[in-house]
N, C-alpha and C positions, 0 to 999 in steps of 0.2 A: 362212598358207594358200596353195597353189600354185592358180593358177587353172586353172580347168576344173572345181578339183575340186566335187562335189555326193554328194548323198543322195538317192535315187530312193524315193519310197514311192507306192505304189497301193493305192487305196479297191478292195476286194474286190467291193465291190456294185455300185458305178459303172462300176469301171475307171480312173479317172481320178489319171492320174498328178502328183503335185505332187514336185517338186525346191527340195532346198532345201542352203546353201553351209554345204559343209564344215567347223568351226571344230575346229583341232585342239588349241584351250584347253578344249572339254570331253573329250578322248580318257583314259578312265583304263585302265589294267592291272587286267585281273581273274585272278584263278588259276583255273586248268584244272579242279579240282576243284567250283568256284563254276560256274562256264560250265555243267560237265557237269551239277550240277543243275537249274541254269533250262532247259536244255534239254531234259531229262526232264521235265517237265511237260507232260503232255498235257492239250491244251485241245478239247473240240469241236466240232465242228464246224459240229455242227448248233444252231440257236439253243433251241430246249426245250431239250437236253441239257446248253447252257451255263447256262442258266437255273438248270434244275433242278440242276448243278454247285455254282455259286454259292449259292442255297439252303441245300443241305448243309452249306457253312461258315460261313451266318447273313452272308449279304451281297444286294445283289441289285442288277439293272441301274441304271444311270440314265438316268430316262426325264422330258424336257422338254418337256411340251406346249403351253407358251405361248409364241408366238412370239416375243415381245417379250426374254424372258428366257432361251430359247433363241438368239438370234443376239446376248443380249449374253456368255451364257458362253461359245459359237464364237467373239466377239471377245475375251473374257478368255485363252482357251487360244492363242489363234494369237500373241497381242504376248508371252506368256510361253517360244513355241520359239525 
């Protein structure tokens, strides 16, 4: 990895920008044709309408209301990037 390098991601709802170091042991080659799929997926934007999206193909948000068990799966995800 060349220093400096990073990955810039922002919380849409916050704003707030988390950076995090570039490792180029996970960089894989995808073909053009794959790419141009994932990127044809339209997602919305509005949150009903992603709801209601999701729905459609029998899936649905995940939603953590207990604190305890919500900030240990934010700690689960975070030691796993």
């Amino acid at each position: 990895m060349e220093a400096g390098e990073v990955i810039s991601l922002v919380n849409t709802e916050t704003r707030e920008r988390i950076l995090y170091p570039r490792d180029h042991a996970y960089d894989v080659d995808v073909e053009e044709e794959t790419a141009s799929l994932f990127h044809a997926i339209e997602v919305p934007a509005d949150d009903a309408d992603f709801d209601t999206a999701l729905r459609k193909v029998g899936q649905c948000r995940l939603t953590v209301s207990n604190p305890v068990l919500k900030a240990r799966l934010v700690s689960a995800l975070e030691t796993k990037i």
